[in-house]
N, C-alpha and C positions, 0 to 999 in steps of 0.2 A: 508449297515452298515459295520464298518471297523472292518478289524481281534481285533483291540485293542479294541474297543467297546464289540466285543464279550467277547474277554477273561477277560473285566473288567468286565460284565454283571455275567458270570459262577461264575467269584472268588466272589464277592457277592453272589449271587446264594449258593455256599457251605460256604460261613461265616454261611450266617445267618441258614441254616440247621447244621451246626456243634452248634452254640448258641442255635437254639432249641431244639438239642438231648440232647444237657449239660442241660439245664434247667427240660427235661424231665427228666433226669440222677441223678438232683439230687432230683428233685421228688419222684421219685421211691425210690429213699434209702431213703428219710424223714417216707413214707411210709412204706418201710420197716428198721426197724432197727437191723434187723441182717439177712442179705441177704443170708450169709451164710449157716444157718439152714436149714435142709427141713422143707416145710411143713408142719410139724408132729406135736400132741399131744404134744410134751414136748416144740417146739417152742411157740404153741398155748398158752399152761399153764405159760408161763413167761410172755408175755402180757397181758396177763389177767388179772396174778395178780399182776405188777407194774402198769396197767391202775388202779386196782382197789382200790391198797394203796395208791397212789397218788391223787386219786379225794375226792377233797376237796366237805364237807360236807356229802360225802357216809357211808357207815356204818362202813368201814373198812379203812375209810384213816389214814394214820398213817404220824404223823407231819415230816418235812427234819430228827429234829434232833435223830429221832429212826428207820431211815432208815438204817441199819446195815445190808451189808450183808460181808459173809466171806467165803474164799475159798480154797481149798487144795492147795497147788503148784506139785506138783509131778504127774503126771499122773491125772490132772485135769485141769491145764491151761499149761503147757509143759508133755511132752513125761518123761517115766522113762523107759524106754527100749534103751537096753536090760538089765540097771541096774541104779539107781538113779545116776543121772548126778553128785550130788556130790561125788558120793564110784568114779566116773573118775578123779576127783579132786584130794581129798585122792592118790589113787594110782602116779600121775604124782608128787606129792608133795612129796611123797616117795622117785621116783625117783629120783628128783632136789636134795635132799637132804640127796641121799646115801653115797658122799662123807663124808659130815661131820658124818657118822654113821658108819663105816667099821664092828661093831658089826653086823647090819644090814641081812648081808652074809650068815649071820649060825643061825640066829634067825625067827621064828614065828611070826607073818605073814606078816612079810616084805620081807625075804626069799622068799615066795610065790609071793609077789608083784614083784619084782626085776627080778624074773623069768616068769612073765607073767602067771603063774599058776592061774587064778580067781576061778574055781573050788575050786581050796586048802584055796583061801582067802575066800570065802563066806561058805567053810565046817566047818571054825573057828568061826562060828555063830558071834551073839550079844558082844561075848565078844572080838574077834579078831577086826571088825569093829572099835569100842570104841577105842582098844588100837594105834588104826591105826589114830584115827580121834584125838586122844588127844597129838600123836606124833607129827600130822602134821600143826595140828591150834592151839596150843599154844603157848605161849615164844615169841611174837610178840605184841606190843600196837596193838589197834584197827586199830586203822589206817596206820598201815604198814599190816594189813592184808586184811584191805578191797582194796588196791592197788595191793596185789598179788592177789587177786580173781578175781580183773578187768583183768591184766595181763595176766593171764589165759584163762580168758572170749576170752580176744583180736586173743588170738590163736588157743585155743581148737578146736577139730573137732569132731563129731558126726562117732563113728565108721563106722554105717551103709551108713548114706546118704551124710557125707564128710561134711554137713555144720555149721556151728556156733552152741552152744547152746541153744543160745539165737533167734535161727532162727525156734528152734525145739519148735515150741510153735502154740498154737490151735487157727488158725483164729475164728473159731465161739466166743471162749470164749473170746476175747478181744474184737470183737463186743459187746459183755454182758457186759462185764465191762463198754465198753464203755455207751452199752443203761440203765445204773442204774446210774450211775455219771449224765446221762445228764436228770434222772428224780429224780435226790435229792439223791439218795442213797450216801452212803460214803463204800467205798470197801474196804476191811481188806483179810488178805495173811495168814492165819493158818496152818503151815506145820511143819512136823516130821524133816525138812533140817534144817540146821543151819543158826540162824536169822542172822550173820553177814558172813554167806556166801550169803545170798539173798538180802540183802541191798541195796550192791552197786549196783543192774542193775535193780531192780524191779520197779526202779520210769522212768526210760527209756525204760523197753520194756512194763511192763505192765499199767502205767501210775499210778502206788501205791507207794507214797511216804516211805522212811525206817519209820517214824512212825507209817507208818499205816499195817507194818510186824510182825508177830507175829512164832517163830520158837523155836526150840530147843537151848540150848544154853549153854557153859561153863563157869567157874566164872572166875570173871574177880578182877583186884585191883588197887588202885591206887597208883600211885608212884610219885617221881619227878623225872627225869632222865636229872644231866647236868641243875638241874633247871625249866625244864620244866614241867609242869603236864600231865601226858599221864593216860591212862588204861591201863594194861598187860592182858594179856589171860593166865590164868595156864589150867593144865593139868585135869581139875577138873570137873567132869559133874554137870552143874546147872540146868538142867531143862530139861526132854524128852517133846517136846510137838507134844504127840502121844496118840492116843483112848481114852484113860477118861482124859488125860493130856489135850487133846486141850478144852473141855468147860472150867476149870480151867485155862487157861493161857490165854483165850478170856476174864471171868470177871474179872482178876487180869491185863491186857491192857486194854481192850474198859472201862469196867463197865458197860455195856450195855449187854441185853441178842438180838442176830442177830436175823432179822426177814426175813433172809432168807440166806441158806448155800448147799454149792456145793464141791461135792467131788468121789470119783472114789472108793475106797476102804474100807475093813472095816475098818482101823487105823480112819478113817473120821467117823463112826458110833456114836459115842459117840456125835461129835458136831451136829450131826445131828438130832441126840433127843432130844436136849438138845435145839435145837433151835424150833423143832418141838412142844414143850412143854411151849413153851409160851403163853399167851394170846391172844388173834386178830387173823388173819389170817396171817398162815408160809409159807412157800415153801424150801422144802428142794430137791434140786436134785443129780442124780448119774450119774454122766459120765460112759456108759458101754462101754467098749472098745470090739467093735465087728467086725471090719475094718481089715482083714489080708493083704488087699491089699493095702492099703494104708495107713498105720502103724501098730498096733499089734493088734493080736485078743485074748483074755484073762481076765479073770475070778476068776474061783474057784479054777481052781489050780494051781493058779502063785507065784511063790513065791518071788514075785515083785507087788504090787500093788495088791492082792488078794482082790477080793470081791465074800463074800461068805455067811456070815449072814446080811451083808449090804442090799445082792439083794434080801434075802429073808425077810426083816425086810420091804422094799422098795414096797414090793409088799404087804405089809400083810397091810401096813400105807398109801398108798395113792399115796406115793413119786412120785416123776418124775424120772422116767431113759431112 
């Protein structure tokens, strides 16, 4: 037999074992839908119980159109350490826009921004925050601001690991997302962040259309400017949607109460009872951040994503953590 005989025999030979591994390959993932996850009880429980809402004629199937589930953003489906990706926002918007502010210099708690001081910016609690986030995201139509958030997105970097934002996010949980989309569910974004700072990128990294976001939010108005119809953003807070704020900003969006909700802290508490507290079979679970080696380990005394009556509500009810 000639050398060319052989090396056409091999390279068939590894086609078709490379086509069988792929067909095993994707076997295996049909099988598994969230490859990711261990093993564990809380993977267990989520098939379970979308096998179980989903079979048609069972006791507990529940129809496509009340398949509702909804999710934290912040330390639930991305990273909030070592402080919510958007206070990183805020501060660099500060700085883009210390020229036009020369007050700035001598004033609270931009001063502290200007100077890199974050200490001094988060010892200005709740109110320093606000006055930082109403300086930076207002006086902009919508859509010049959803472009400098993209703009942002395009270059920001992750203090600790150097990479994108939009990179800092939980393989497991978008497998989820994914394994509930492809058994009917419809996935909603419920976060304390601002809805039109999470807009523009959530229908590209998490596969959640801006309609189906649901955030905090300032008021907005309408104008013509030059003829045109735009929206403006004042300086004005419309809406915290945070701890009893988020079941209340879920039935005034969905209208639907979720039959099943995920979240990491206790600002998530509220929606979690609230979805707990429906009829039929719920699922409600808690992202515990226990992992110091490969991102943060933190709890009860974080003053970042804190779960503390969460975890003991979680364990007293059943929940998944």
């Amino acid at each position: 037999m000639s050398r060319l005989h052989v090396k056409y025999r091999l390279f068939l030979f590894a086609a078709v074992v490379l086509a069988v591994s792929s067909v095993y390959s994707q076997a295996a993932q049909a099988d598994d839908p969230l490859p990711s996850w261990n093993d564990v009880s809380s993977k267990k429980s989520i098939v379970e119980f979308v096998e179980t809402v989903t079979t048609k004629g069972g006791p507990y199937f529940v129809p496509p159109a009340e398949r509702i589930a909804v999710f934290d953003n912040d330390g639930t489906l991305w990273s909030e350490q070592p402080m919510y990706f958007q206070l990183f926002f805020v501060m660099d918007r500060v700085k883009a826009m210390a020229a036009e502010h020369p007050e700035w210099k001598q004033k609270q708690p931009f001063k502290a921004v200007l100077e890199g001081d974050i200490e001094a910016v988060m010892a200005g609690g709740k109110h320093a925050l606000l006055e930082l986030a109403m300086a930076t995201h207002a006086g902009n139509t919508t859509e010049e601001f959803s472009q400098i958030v993209k703009d942002w997105l395009a270059t920001a970097r992750h203090p600790k690991t150097g990479r994108p934002y939009t990179e800092m996010v939980y393989q497991p949980m978008l497998e989820l997302l994914a394994y509930l989309r492809a058994n009917g569910f419809k996935t909603y974004i419920t976060s304390g962040g601002g809805i039109e700072f999470m807009r523009p990128w959530t229908e590209k990294v998490y596969g959640i259309p801006p309609e189906q976001v649901i955030g905090s939010s300032i008021k907005t108005k309408f104008e013509l400017r030059d003829g045109t119809p735009v929206l403006v953003r004042l300086p004005e807070l419309n809406f915290l949607d945070d701890k009893a704020g988020k079941p209340v900003a879920i039935n005034q969006h969905i209208g639907r109460r979720p039959i099943a909700a995920f979240g990491n802290s206790d600002g998530d508490l509220q929606m979690l009872q609230w979805t707990a507290a429906g009829q039929g079979l719920r699922f409600c679970l808690y992202v515990h951040h226990t992992d110091a080696e490969r991102e943060w380990a933190y709890d009860r005394n974080s003053d970042i994503g804190k779960l503390d009556k969460g975890l003991d509500q979680a364990h007293k009810r059943g929940w998944t953590v």
